[in-house]
VOGU-3710 file (C-alpha; in Angstrom, 3 decimals, decimal comma):
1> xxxxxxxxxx> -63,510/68,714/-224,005  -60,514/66,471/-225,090  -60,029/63,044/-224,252  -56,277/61,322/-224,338  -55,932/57,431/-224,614  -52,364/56,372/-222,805  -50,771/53,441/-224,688  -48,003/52,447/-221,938  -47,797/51,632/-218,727  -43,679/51,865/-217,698
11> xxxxxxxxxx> -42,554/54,515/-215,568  -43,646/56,860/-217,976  -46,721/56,204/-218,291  -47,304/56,546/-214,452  -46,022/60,280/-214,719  -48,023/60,928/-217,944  -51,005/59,713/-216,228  -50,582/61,336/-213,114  -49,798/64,778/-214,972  -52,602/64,171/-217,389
21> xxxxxxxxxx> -54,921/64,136/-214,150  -53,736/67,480/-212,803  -55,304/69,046/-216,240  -59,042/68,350/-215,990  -59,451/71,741/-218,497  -57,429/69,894/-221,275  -58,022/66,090/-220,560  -61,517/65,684/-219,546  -61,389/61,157/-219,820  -58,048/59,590/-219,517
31> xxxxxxxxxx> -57,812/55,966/-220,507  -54,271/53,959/-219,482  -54,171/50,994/-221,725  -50,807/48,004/-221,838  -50,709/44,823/-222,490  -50,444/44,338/-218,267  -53,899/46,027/-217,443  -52,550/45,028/-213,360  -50,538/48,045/-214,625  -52,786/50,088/-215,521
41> xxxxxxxxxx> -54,955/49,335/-212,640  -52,029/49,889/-210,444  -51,571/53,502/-211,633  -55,160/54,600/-211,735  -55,854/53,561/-207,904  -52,975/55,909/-206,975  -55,019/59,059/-208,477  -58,228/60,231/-207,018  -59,580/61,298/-210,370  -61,251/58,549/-212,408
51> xxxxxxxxxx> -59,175/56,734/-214,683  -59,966/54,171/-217,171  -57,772/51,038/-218,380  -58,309/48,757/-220,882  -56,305/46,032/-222,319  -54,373/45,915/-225,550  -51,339/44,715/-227,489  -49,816/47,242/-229,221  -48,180/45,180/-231,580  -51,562/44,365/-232,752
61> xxxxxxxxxx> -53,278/47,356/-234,875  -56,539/45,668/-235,255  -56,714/45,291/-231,753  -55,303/49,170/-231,057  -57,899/49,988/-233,606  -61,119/48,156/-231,766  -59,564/50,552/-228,659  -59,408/53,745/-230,678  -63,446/53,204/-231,587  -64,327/52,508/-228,393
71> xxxxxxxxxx> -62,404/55,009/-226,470  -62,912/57,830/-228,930  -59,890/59,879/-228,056  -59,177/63,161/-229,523  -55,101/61,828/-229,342  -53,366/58,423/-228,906  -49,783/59,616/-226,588  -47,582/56,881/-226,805  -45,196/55,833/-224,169  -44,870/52,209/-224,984
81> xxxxxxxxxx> -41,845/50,919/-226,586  -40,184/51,901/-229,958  -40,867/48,909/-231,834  -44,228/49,594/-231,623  -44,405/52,949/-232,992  -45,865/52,705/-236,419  -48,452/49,865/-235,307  -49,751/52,245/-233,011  -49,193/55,032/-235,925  -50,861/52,952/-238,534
91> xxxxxxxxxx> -54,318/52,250/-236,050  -54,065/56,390/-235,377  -54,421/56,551/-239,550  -57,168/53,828/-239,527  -59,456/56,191/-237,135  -58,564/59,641/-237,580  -56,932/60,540/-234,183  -54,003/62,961/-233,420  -50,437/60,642/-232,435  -47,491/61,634/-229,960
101> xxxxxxxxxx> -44,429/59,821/-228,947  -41,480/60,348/-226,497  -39,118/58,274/-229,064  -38,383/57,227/-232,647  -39,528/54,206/-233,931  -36,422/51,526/-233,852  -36,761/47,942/-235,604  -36,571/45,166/-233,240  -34,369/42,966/-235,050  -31,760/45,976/-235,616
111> xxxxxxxxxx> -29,594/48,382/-233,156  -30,543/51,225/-235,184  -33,297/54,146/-234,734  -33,960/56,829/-237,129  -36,688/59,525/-237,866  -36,942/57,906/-241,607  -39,907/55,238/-240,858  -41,867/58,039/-239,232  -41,141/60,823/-241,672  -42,441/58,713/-244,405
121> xxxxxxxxxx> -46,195/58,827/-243,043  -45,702/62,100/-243,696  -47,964/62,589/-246,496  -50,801/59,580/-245,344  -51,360/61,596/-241,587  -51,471/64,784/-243,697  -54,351/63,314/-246,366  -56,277/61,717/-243,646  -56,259/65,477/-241,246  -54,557/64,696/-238,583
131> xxxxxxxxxx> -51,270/65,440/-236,897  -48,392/63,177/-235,607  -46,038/64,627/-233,313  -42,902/63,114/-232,965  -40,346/62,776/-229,479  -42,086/64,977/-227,060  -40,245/63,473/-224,248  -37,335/65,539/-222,690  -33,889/64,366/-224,678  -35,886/64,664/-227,737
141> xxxxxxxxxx> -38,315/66,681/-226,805  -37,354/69,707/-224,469  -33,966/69,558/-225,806  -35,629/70,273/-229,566  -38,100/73,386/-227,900  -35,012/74,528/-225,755  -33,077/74,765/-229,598  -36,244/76,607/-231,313  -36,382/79,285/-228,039  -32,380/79,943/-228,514
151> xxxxxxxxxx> -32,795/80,073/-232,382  -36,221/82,923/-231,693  -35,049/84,944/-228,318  -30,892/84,611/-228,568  -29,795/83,719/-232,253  -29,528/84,981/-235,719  -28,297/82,086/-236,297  -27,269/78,560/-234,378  -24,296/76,955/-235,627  -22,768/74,370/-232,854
161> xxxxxxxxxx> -24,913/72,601/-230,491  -23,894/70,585/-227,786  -26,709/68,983/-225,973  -25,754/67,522/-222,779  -27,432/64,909/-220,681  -26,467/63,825/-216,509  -27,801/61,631/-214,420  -26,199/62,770/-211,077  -28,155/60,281/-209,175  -27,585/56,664/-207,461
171> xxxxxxxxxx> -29,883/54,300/-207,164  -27,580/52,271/-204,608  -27,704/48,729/-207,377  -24,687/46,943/-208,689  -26,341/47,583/-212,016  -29,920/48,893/-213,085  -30,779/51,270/-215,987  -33,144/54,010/-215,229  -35,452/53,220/-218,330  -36,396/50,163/-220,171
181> xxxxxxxxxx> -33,084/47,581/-219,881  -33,227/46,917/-223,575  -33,790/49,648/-224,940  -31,440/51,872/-222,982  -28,320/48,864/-223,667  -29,504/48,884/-227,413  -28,712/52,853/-227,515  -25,764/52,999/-225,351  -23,808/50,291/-227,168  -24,851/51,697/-230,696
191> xxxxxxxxxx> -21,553/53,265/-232,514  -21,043/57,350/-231,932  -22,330/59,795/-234,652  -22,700/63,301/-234,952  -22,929/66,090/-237,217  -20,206/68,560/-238,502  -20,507/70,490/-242,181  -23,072/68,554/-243,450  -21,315/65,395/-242,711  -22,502/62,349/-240,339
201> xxxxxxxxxx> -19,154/61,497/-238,372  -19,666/58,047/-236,621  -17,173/56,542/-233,405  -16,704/53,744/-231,998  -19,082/53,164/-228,631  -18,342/55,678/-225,629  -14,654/56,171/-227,441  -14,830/60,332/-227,028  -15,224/61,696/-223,494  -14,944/64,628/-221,686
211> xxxxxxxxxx> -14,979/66,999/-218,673  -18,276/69,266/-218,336  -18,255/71,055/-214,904  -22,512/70,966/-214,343  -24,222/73,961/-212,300  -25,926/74,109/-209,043  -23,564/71,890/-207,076  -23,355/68,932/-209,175  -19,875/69,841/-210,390  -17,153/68,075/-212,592
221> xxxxxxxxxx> -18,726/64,636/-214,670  -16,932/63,148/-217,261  -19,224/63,107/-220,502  -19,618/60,523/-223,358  -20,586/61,267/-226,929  -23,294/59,425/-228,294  -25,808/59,419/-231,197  -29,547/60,747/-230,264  -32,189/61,262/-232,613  -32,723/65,021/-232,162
231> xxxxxxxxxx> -29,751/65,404/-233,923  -31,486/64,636/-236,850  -34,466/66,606/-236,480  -32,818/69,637/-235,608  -29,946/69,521/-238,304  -32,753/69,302/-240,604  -34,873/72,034/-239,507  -32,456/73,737/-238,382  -30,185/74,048/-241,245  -27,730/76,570/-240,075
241> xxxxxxxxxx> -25,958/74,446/-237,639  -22,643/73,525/-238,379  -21,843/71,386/-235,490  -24,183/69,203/-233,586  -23,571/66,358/-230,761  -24,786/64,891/-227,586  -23,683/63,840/-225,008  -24,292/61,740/-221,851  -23,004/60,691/-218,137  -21,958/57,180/-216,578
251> xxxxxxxxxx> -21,138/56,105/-213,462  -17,740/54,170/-213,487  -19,076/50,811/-212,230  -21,908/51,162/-215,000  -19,160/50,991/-218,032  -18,018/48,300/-215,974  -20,502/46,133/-215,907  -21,731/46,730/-219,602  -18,170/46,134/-220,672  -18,753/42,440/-219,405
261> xxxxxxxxxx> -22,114/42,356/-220,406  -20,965/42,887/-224,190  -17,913/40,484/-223,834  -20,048/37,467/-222,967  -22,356/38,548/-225,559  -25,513/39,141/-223,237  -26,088/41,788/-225,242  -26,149/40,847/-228,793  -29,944/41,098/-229,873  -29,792/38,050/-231,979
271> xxxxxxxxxx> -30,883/34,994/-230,757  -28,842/31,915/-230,405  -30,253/28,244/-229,459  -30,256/27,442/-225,649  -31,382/23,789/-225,518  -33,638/23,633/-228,618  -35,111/27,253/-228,316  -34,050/30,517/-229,476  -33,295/33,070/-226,739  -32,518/36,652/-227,417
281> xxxxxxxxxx> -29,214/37,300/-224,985  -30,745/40,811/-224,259  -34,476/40,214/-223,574  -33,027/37,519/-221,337  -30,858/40,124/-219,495  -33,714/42,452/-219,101  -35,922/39,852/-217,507  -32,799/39,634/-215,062  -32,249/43,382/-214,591  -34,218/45,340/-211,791
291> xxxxxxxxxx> -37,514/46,913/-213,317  -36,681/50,597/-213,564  -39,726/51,475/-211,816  -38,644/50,025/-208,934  -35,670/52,213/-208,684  -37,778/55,361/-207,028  -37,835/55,066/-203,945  -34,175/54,164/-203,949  -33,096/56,773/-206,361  -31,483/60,035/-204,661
301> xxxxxxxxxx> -29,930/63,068/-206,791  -30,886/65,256/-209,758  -30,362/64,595/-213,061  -29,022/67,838/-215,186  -30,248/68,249/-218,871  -29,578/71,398/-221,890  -28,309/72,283/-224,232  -25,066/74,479/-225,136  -25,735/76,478/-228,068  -22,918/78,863/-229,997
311> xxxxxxxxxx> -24,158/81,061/-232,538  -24,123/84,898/-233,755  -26,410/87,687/-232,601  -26,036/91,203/-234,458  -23,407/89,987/-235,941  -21,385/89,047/-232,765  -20,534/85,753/-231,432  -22,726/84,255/-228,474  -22,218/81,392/-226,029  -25,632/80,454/-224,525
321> xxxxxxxxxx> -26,206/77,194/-221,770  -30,131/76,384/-221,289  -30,449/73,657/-218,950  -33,101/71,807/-215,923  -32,418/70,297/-213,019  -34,823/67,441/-211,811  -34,462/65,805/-207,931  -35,457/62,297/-208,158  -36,719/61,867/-204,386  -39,298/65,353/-205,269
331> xxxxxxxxxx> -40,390/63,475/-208,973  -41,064/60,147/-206,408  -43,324/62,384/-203,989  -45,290/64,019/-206,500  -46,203/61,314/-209,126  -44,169/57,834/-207,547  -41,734/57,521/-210,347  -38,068/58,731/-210,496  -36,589/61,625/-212,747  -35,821/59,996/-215,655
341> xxxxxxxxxx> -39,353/59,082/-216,107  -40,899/62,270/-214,665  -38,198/64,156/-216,956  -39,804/62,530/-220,039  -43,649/62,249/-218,577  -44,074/65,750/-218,153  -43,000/67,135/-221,315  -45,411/63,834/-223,263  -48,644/65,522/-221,500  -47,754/69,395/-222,361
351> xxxxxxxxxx> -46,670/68,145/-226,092  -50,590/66,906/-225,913  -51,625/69,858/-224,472  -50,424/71,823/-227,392  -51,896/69,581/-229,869  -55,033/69,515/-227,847  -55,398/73,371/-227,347  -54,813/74,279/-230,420  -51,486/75,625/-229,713  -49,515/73,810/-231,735
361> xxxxxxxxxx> -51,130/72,336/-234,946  -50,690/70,930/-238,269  -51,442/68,195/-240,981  -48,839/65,881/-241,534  -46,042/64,382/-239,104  -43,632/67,653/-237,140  -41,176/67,546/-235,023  -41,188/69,761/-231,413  -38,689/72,089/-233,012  -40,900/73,157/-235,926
371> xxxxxxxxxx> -43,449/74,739/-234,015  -43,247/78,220/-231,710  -41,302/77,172/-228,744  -43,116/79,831/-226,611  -45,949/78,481/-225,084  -44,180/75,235/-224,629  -41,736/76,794/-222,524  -44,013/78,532/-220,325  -45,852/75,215/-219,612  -42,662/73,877/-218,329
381> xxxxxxxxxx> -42,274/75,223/-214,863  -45,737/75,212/-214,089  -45,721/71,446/-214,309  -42,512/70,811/-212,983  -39,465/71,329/-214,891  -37,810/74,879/-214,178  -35,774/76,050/-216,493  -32,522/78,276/-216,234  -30,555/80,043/-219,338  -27,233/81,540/-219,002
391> xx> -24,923/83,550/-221,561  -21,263/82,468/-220,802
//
């Protein structure tokens, strides 16, 4: 039977962990392994299963390498951060073992993420036999599956798609980001981009908004447009769509404080000299920030997440919504972690159980919207994230 080695131990890695545990068919061992194994041990006391931790740096491949060997996992899942992506894709090469990730690799010294760097192993993970899946978190992830089961139960063909992201819920802080401080600042002050007619269209930071009035109670939210990484995926593999953007949801007081945050310059990701040594203004921030993970028990509301998809059908034109709706206080019950982090947790450990089952396979490096979306989607509920489509 499989075994999974967990590189990560954030908020997502708690809910990967915990989710991992509920599947003793699919993962038989389950090793956590960070750089903080107090992390790791923290995690694995909370689940009555047994789990095993190790310690690693996952900037270091010879190091994630020594891990692999010992471990012996039939897939590495990687929830750590994006920098460290193709160090933990390069150790997966080294020793023949299956890769996943929630997020695309971004360069630490840049503001900038793209699917390039990963799509260029390409060729390498297909010689060597094995398989990388790529963003198998929810926004990518779901969002990409949620595309691929419009495109094969609604559509003849997809051309605008408007995926939509909400946090509806408050944590009760003057300011806190629900994921990793840096990374979430790094993508939220990045310019605007999306996709219309085989064009890249780029804006300046949170400059387009809108009204989008979100089901099941949570009513009227003004949305931002932003640049996601899906995009790219699903513009390339899905090349009939004309149109494609995303958007997300801030609170007021949020754009408030990051507006102040950027005009001091805390958070430029260059580092300037603070008597005689170099501090990145970010990194310093972060350390300042609250940890996201110990937002859950203060976190109540639902977050709201789909996708809005216009296409044809026998030749007639269709307006389809496919969307889930996640309560943060029922993700802290189950696994201790809020929604953001269960919303992206739970989709990582069914993207494994594909690879793992045989349900999803492949040489090379894929993205979640290349491969049948169907028993993907009927994973989804059963683990914790319903799912509701509409045609408007």
């Amino acid at each position: 039977m499989p075994n999974v080695l967990i590189i990560g131990a954030g908020g997502v890695g708690q809910v990967v962990t915990h989710k991992c545990a509920q599947v003793l068919e699919v993962f038989e061992t389950i090793c956590l392994a960070s750089r903080n194994i107090g992390k790791c041990n923290r995690i694995a006391a909370q689940i009555s299963r047994p789990i095993r931790t190790a310690q690693v740096d996952a900037d270091d491949v010879g190091a994630l390498v020594s891990l692999i060997q010992t471990e012996k996992p039939d897939l590495v899942l990687n929830v750590a951060l994006p920098y460290q992506d193709l160090h933990i894709m390069d150790a997966c090469l080294e020793t023949g073992v299956h890769y996943l990730d929630t997020a695309n690799y971004e360069p630490p010294d840049e503001a900038r993420f793209c699917y390039r760097w990963q799509w260029d192993y390409y060729e390498r993970f297909r010689d060597r036999g094995i398989m990388a899946l790529l963003g198998s978190g929810f926004d990518p992830g779901v969002t990409n599956v949620f595309c691929a089961w419009a495109k094969k139960m609604h559509f003849d063909e997809i051309r605008e798609l408007d995926i939509i992201d909400c946090n509806a819920g408050d944590h009760g802080q003057p300011f806190a980001t629900n994921f990793n401080p840096e990374i979430n600042i790094r993508e939220v002050t990045a310019p605007g981009r999306y996709y219309q007619t085989g064009v890249w269209r780029k804006t300046a930071p949170l400059s387009v908004s809108k009204e989008f009035d979100f089901p099941e109670g949570i009513g009227q939210k003004k949305i931002y447009l932003m640049y996601h990484e899906e995009l790219e995926s699903l513009t390339r593999y899905m090349p009939g769509i004309q149109q494609a953007r995303f958007w997300m949801t801030f609170s007021d007081n949020y754009l408030k404080h990051l507006e102040v945050l950027e005009n001091v310059g805390m958070t430029r990701i260059d580092p300037v000299i603070y008597e005689g040594r170099e501090v990145v203004p970010l990194k310093f921030l972060k350390a300042l920030l609250p940890d996201p993970g110990s937002l859950g028990p203060l976190t109540r509301g639902r977050t709201c997440i789909g996708c809005l998809i216009k296409g044809v059908k026998d030749g007639k034109e269709k307006q389809y919504y496919i969307y889930n709706i996640c309560d943060h206080e029922k993700a802290f019950k189950e696994v201790g972690s809020q929604a953001i982090s269960y919303t992206t947790g739970v989709p990582a450990m069914i993207g494994a159980m594909m690879v793992l089952t045989g349900k999803w396979s492949g040489k090379g490096v894929f993205n979640m919207e290349q491969f049948d979306p169907e028993p993907f989607m009927k994973e989804l509920p059963r683990y914790g994230l319903p799912w509701t489509e509409t045609i408007l």
